[in-house]
C-alpha positions as CSV (number, residue, x, y, z in Angstrom):
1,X,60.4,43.7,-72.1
2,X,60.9,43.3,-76.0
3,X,64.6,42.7,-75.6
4,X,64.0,39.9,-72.6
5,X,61.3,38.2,-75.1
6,X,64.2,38.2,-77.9
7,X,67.1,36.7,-75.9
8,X,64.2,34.6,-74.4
9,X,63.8,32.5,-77.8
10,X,67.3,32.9,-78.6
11,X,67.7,30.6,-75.5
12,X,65.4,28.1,-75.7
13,X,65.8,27.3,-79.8
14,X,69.3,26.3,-78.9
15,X,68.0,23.9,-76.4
16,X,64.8,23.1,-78.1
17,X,62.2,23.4,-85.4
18,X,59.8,24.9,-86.9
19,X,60.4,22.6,-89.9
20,X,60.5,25.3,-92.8
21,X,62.8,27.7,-91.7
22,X,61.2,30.5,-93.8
23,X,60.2,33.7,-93.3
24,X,56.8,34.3,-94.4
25,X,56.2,30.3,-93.4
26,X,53.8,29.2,-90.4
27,X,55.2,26.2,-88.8
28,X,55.5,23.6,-91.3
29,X,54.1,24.7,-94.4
30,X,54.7,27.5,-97.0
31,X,52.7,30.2,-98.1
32,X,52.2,32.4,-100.8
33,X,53.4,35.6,-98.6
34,X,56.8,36.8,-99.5
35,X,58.6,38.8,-96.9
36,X,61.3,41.1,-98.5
37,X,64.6,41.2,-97.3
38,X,67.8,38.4,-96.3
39,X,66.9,36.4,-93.1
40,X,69.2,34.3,-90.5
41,X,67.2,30.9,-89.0
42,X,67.8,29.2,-86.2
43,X,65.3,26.4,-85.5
44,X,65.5,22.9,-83.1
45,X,63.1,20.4,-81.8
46,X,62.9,18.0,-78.3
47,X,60.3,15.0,-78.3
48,X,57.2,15.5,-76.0
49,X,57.4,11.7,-75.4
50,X,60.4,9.4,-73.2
51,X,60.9,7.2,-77.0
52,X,63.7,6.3,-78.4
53,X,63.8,9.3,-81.3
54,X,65.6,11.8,-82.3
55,X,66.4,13.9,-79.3
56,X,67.8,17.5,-80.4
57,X,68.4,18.4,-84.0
58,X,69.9,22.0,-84.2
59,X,69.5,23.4,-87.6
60,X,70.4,26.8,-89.2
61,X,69.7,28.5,-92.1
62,X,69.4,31.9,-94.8
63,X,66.8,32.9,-96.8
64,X,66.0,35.5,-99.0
65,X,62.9,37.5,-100.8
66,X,63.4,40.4,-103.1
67,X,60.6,40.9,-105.8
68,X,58.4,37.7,-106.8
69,X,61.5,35.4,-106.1
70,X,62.5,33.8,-103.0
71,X,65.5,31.1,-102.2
72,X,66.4,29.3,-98.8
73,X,69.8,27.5,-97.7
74,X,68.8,25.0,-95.1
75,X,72.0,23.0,-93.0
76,X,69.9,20.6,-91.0
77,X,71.8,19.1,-88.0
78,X,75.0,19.7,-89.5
79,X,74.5,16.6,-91.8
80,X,72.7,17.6,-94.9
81,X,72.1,20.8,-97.0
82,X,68.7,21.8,-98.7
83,X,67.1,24.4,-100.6
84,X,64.1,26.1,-101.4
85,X,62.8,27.8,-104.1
86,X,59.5,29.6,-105.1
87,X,58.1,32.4,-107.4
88,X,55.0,34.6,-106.2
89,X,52.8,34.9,-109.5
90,X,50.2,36.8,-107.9
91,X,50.3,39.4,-105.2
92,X,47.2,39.5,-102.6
93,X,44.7,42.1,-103.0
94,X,41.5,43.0,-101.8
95,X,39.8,40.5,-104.1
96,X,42.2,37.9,-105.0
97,X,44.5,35.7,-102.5
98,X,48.1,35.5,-103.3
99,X,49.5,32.6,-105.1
100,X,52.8,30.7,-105.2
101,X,54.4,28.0,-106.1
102,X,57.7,26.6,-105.4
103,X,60.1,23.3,-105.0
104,X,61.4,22.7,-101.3
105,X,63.6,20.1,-99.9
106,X,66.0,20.3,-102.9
107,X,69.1,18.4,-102.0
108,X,71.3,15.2,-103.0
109,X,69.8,13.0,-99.7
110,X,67.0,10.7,-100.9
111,X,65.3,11.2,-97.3
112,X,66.6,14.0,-96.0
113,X,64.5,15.5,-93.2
114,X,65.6,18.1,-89.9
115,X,67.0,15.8,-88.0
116,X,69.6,15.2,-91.5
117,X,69.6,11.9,-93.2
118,X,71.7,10.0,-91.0
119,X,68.9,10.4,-88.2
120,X,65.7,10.8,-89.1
121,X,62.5,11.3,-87.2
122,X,60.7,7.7,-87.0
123,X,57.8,9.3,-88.3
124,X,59.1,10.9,-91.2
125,X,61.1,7.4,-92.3
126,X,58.0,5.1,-93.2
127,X,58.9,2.3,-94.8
128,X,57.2,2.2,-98.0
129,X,58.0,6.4,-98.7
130,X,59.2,6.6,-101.9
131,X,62.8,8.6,-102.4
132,X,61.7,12.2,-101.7
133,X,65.0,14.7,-104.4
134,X,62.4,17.5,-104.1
135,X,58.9,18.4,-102.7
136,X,56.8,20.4,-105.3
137,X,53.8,22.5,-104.1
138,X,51.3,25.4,-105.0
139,X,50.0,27.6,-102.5
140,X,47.4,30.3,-102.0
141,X,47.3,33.1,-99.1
142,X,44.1,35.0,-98.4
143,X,43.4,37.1,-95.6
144,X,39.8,37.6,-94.3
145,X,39.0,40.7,-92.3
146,X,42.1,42.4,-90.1
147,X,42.7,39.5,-88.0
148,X,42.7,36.0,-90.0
149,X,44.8,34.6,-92.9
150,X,43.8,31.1,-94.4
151,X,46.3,29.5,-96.8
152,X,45.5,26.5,-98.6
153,X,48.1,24.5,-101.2
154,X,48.4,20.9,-102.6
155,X,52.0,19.5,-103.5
156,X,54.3,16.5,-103.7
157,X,57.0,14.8,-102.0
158,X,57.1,16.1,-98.3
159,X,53.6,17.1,-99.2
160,X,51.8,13.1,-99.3
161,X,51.8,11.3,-96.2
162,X,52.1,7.2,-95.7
163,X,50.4,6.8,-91.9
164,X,47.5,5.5,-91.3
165,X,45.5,8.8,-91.3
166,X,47.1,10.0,-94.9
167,X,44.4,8.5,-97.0
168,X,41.9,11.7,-96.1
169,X,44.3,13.9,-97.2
170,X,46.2,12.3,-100.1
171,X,45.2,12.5,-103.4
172,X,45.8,9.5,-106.1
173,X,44.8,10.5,-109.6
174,X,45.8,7.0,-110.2
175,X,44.4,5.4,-107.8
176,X,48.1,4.3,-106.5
177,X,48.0,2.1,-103.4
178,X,51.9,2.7,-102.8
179,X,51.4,6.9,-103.4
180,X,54.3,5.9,-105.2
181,X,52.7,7.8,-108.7
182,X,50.4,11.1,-109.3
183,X,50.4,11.4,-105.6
184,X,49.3,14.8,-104.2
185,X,49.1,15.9,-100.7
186,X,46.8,18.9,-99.6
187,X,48.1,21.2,-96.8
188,X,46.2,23.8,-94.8
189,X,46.0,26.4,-92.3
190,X,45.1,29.3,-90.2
191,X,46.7,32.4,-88.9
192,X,44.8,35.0,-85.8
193,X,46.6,38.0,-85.7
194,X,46.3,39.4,-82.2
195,X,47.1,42.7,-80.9
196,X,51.4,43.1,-80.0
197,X,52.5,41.5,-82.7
198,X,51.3,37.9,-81.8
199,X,49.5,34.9,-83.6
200,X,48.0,31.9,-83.0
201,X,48.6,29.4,-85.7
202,X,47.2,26.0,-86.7
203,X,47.9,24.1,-89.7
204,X,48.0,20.3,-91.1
205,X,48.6,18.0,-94.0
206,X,48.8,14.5,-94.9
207,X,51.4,14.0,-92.5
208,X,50.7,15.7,-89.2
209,X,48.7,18.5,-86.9
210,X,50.3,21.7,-85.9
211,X,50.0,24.6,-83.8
212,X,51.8,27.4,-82.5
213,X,51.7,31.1,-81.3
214,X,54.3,33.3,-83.4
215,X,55.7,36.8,-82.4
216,X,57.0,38.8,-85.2
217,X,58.1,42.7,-85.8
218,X,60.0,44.6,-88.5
219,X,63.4,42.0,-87.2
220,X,62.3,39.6,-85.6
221,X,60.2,36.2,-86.2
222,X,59.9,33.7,-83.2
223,X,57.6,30.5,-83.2
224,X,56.8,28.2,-80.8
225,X,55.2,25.1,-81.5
226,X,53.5,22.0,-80.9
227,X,54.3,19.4,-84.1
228,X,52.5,16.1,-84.9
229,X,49.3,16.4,-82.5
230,X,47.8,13.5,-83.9
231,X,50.2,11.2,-82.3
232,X,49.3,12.6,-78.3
233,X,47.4,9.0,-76.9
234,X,49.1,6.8,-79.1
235,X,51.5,4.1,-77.6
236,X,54.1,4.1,-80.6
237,X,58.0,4.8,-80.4
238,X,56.3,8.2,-82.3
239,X,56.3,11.4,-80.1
240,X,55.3,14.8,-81.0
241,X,57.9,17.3,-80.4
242,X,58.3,20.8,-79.1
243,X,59.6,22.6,-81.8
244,X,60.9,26.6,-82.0
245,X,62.1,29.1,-85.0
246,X,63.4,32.0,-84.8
247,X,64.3,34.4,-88.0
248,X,66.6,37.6,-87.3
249,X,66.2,40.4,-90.5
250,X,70.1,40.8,-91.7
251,X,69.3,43.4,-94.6
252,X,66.7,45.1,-96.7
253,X,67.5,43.4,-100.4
254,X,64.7,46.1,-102.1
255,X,66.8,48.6,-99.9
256,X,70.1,46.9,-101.3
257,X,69.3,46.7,-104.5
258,X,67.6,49.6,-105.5
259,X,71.2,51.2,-104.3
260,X,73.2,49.5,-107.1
261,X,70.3,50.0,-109.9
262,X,71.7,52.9,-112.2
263,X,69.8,56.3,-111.9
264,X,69.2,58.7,-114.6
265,X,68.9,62.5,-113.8
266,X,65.3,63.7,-115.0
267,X,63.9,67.4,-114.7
268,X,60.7,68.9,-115.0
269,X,60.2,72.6,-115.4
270,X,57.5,74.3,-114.8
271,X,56.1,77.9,-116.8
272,X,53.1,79.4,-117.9
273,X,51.6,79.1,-121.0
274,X,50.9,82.1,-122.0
275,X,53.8,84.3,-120.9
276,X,56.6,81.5,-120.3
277,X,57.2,83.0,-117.1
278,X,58.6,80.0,-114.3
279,X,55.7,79.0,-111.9
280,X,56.1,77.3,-108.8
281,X,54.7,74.0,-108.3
282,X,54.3,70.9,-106.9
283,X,54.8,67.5,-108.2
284,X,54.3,63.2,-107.5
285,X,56.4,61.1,-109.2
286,X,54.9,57.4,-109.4
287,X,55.8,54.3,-110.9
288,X,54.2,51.5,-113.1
289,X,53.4,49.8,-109.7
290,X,51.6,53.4,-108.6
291,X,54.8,53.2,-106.0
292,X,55.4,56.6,-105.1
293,X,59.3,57.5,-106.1
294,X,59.5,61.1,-105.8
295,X,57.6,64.2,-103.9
296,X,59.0,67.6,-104.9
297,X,59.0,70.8,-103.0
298,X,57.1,74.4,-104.1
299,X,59.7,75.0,-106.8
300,X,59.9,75.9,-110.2
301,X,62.4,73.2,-111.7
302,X,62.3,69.6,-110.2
303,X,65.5,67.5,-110.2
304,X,65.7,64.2,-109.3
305,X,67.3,60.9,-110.6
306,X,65.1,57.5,-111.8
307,X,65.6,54.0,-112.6
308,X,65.0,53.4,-116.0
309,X,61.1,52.3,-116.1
310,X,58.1,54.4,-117.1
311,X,56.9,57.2,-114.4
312,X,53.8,59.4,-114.3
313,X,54.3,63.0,-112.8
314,X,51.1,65.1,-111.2
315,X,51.7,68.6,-111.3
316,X,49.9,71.1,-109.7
317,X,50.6,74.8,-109.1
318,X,48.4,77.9,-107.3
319,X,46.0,79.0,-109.7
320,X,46.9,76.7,-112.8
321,X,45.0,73.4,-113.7
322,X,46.2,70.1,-112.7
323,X,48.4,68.5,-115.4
324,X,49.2,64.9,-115.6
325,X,53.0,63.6,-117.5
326,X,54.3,60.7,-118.5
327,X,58.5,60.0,-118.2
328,X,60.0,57.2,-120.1
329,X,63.6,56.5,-118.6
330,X,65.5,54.4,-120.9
331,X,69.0,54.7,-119.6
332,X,71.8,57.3,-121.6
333,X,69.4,57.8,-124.0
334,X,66.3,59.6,-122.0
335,X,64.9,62.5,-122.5
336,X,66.7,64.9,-119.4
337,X,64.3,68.0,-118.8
338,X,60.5,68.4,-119.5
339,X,59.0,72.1,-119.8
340,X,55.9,71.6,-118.7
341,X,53.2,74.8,-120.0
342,X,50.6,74.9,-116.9
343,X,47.5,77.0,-118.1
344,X,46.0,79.1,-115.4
345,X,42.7,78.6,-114.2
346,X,39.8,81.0,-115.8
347,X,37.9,82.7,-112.6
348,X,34.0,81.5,-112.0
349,X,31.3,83.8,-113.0
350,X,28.9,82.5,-110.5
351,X,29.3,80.7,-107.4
352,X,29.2,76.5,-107.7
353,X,29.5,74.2,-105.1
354,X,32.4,73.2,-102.2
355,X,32.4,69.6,-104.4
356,X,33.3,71.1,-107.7
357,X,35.4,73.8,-107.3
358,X,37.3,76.6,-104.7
359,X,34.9,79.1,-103.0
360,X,36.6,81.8,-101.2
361,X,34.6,82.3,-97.6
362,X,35.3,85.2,-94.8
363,X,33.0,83.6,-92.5
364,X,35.1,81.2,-90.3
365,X,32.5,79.2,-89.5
366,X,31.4,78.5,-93.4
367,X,34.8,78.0,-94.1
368,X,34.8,74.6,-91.1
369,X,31.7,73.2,-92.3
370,X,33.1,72.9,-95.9
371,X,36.5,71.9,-94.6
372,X,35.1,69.4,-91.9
373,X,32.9,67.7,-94.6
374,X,35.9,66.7,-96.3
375,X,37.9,63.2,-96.3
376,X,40.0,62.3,-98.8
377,X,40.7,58.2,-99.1
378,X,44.0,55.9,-99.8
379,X,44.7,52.6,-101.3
380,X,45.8,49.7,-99.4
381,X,48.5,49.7,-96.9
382,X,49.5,52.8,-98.6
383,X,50.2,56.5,-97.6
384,X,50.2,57.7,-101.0
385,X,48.6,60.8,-102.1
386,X,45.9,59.6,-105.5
387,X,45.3,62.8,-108.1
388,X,41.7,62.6,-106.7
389,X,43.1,63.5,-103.0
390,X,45.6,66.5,-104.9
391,X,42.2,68.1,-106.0
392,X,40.4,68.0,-102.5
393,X,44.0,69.3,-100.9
394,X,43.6,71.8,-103.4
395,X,40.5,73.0,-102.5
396,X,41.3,72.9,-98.5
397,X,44.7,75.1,-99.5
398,X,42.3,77.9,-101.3
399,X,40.1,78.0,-98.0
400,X,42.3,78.3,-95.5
401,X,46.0,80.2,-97.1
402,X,44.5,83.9,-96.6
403,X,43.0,83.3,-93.1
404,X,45.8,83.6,-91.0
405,X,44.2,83.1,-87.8
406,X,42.8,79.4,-88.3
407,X,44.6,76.2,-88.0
408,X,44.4,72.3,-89.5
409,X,44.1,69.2,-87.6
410,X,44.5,66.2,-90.3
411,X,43.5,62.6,-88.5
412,X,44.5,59.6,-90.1
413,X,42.7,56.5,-90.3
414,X,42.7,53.1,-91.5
415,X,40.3,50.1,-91.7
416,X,41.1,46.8,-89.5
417,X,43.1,44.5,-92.4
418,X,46.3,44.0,-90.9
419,X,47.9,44.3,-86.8
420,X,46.7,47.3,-84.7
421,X,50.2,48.4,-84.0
422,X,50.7,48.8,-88.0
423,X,47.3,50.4,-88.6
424,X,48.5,52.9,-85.7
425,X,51.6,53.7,-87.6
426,X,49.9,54.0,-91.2
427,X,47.3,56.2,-89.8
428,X,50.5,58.6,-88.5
429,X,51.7,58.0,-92.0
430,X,48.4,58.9,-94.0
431,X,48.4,62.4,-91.8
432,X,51.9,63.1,-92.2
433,X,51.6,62.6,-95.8
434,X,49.1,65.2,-96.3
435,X,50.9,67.6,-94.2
436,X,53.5,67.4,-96.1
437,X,51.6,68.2,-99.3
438,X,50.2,71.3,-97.9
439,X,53.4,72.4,-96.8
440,X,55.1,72.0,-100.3
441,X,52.1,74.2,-101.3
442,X,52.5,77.1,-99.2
443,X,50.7,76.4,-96.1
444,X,52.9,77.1,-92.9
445,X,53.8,74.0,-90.6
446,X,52.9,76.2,-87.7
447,X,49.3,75.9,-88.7
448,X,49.1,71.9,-89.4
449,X,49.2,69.5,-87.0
450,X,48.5,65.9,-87.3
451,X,47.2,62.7,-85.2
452,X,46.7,59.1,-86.4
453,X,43.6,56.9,-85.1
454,X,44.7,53.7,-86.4
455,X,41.8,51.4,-86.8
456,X,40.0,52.8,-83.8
457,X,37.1,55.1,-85.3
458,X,35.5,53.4,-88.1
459,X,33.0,55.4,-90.4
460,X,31.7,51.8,-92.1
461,X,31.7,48.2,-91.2
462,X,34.7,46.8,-91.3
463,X,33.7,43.4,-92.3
464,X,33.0,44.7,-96.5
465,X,35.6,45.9,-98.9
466,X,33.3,48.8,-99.7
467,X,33.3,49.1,-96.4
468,X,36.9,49.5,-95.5
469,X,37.7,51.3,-98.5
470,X,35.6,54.3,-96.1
471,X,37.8,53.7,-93.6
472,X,41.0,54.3,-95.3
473,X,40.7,58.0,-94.9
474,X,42.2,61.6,-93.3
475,X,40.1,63.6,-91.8
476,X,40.2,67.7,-91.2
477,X,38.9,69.6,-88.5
478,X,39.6,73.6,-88.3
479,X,40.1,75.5,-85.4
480,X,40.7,79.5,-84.9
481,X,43.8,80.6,-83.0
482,X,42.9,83.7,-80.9
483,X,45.9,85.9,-80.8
């Protein structure tokens, strides 16, 4: 079904332009989203109305994300060539939208549009519009709950519209009759996020209404659209047009990059403090960006190779306290193997509780209350084991390595932010991710097992951050295997 839907809007954009011909744009605006990797566009439009205007205008195009940086190459009907470029300065968050800003429309043609300059759209070749070189603009991203995104920017150029409807939307910090000077256009709009990988989309500026419904996955982008609303009723030679993009995912530039970055080999051995004996342990290797970069196995000495950056190691071995590192990689010049002393952990002298430290149980069913009254949580769209999650798995690995008759179900879980088929596939993540700890510790795969619940069985309301910082969670539940 996937693959018919694919050839499906393959077929009909090379009979029938979503304007942009980006990425991480909606139909005809930008936003401050930027979707890493190189991308091939193929976009066109047809009029709606029987008036004498442009009829077909095929137009291809490549663009690229990796980091805060993004550039587009735009050929627009074979006639003109533009560009795009635009910086993310701040990633979206919980708390803060992301924020861009960026220069589109970059090219040698006073009035270039999609249709190229030798053709343009009626509507977009007002007679008093002022020579457009580029389009400046500034854009913010924000999304609200699992299933809306608002953006919201102001710019110039392609930005300010000269119709009659453009005064509501223009902004003249002088006042300028012509919006020939200090002219700024505000643009807006929405994204619903449905279920499958689809959105409905509506959006507008100074120049015209849009909407749309957009499928996208991990390759694929497709739009199909309805541009310039606002002229629908109006006897004009102005039509709005049917317009369609899709965008086909040609590599991975992090991927591609990362792969011609240098690496430096780094080791970290592990022994006790007191008798310098070896000690098996495990270790997480993060980044300044709290990126996970390396997970080791139950070993004494840990190998592995870095870009030059700064890292922080979390080692933690049976028996011995938790120790935290940090690894500067500077190139030739770094420091190449760390003997790290692990002290080992003095034994209780009375009991204490489940929450503070490791209480050895015989009693199954004392053992599944503590374990089942466990959760341990994650950041954002991550997988990623925090030191705070290291110390419950800790914990969980005391109760349960001795009793060999008793197995571990780990449930993942995540809150409603984002679509239900990624939530599905984080949730598998979060799970897997924790079984794979527990292995590296000592625990059998033949007693884990895993299962991922997506966004489906909430603890808290989605509709708070504290809220869906609950939600971001695995789960335990222990079961006895009767032999």
């Amino acid at each position: 079904m996937k693959n018919l839907l694919f050839a499906l809007l393959f077929v009909v954009s090379i009979a029938a332009n979503a304007f942009q011909m980006k990425r991480e744009a909606y139909i005809d605006m930008p936003t401050a989203n930027f979707v890493q990797g190189l991308y091939v566009n193929v976009s066109s439009s047809y009029p709606v109305k029987d008036v004498d205007d442009v009829k077909f205008d095929p137009n291809i195009g490549i663009d690229f994300s990796y980091n805060k940086f993004g550039i587009a190459v735009k050929w627009y009907d074979g006639v003109d060539f533009a560009m795009d470029l635009s910086y993310q300065i701040l990633t979206e968050n919980e708390s803060v939208p992301g924020l861009a800003i960026g220069i589109c429309e970059l090219s040698n043609s006073k009035y270039v549009s999609p249709a190229g300059s030798e053709d343009v759209f009626n509507d977009e070749n007002y007679t008093d519009r002022p020579p457009e070189i580029a389009s400046a603009y500034f854009v913010g991203t924000k999304k609200i709950g699992g299933n809306f995104e608002i953006t919201t920017g102001i710019g110039r150029g392609r930005f300010v519209g000269y119709g009659p409807r453009s005064k509501h939307v223009n902004i003249d910090a002088l006042s300028d009759e012509n919006h020939e000077n200090w002219v700024f256009g505000l643009f807006s709009g929405m994204r619903v996020i449905f279920p499958n990988n689809l959105a409905f989309i509506v959006e507008g500026d100074a120049r015209d209404v849009n909407i749309g419904m957009e499928y996208q996955n991990e390759l694929v982008k497709g739009t199909l659209a309805l541009n310039k609303l606002e002229l629908f009723g109006e006897e004009s030679d102005l039509s709005p047009r049917v317009s369609l993009n899709l965008s086909y995912k040609l590599m991975d530039m992090k991927e591609t990059v990362e792969k011609l970055v240098k690496k430096f080999p780094v080791a970290i051995e592990l022994i006790d403090k007191e008798s310098r004996e070896p000690v098996e342990g495990h270790t997480i290797t993060i980044n300044a960006k709290r990126d996970t970069v390396q997970v080791s196995q139950f070993e004494n000495i840990h190998s592995f190779e870095l870009e030059p950056g700064i890292y922080t190691s979390f080692i933690s071995a049976v028996g011995y306290k938790d120790k935290e590192i940090a690894i500067a990689v500077k190139g030739g010049t770094s420091k190449n193997l760390y003997t790290i002393e692990l002290s080992k952990i003095e034994e209780q002298k009375k009991p204490v509780t489940a929450a503070d430290s490791v209480k050895i149980i015989d009693n199954f069913e004392e053992i599944k209350d503590q374990i089942e009254g466990i959760s341990i949580r994650f950041p954002l769209n991550r997988a990623d084991l925090t030191p705070r999650a290291l110390s419950i798995l800790n914990r969980i690995i005391e109760l349960i390595r001795d009793n060999k008759d008793v197995r571990l179900l780990i449930i993942g879980h995540t809150c409603s932010l984002g679509t239900y088929e990624a939530n599905q596939k984080l949730s598998e993540k979060r799970a897997e991710s924790v079984k794979k700890y527990l292995i590296g510790r000592g625990i059998f795969p033949e007693k884990i097992s895993i299962e991922g619940y997506g966004e489906t069985n909430p603890i808290a309301t989605n509709n708070t951050e504290a809220g869906r910082i609950k939600n971001r969670r695995a789960e335990f539940i222990l079961y006895r295997i009767k032999e």
